[in-house]
N, C-alpha and C positions, 0 to 999 in steps of 0.2 A: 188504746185511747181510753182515758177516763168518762165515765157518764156523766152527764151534767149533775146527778143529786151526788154523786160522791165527790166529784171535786166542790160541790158546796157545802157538804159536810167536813169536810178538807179546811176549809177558808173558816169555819165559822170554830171549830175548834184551835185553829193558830189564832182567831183574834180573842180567845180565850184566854189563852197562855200567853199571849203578846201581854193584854191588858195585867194578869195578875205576875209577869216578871216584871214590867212597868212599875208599880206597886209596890213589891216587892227590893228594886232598884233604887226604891226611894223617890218615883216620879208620881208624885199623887195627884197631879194634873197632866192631862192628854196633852195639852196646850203645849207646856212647857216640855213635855218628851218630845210633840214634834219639833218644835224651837230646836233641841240639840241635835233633831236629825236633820233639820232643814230643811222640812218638808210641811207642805201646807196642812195645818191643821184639821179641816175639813176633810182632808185626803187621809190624815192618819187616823182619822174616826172612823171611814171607813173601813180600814185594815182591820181596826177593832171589831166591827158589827160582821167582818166577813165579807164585808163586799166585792173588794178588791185586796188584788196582793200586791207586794210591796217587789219593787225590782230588786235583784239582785245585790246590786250596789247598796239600793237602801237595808235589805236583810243585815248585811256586813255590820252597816253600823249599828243596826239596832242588836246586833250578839253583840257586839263592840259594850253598848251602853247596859246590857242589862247582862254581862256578862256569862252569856249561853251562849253553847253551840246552837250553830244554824240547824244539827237535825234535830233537838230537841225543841227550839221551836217551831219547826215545821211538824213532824211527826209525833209529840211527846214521848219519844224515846231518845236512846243512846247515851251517849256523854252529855251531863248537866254542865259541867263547868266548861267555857269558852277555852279555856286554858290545855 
């Protein structure tokens, strides 16, 4: 089992790399990233700050839209491109 400071150090570096493939994807508003996940705004802000993690399904799309693998934004390793 994880300890509660590392899976919060866990959370708060994916909403790192969330926020700047976000950016990078060409979503320069959170707003509008969540709008194409379909996910409440408020709620995708906190994915950014680390608050909370994104389920499963929503991960999918979000590699979907900013064209990464799931382990790279989870862990910032392994394969960059989605593909």
């Amino acid at each position: 089992m994880v300890d509660p400071d590392s899976r919060q150090r866990v959370l708060v570096a994916f909403g790192k790399r969330l926020r700047s493939c976000r950016v990078a994807a060409g979503y320069n508003s959170a707003e509008h990233f969540a709008e194409a996940l379909n996910v409440n705004a408020a709620t995708y802000r906190r994915y950014e700050r680390g608050e909370v993690q994104p389920t499963f399904d929503v991960m999918i799309d979000i590699a979907r839209l900013v064209d990464k693998s799931i382990d790279f934004l989870i862990t910032g390793a392994g394969p960059i491109p989605r593909k």
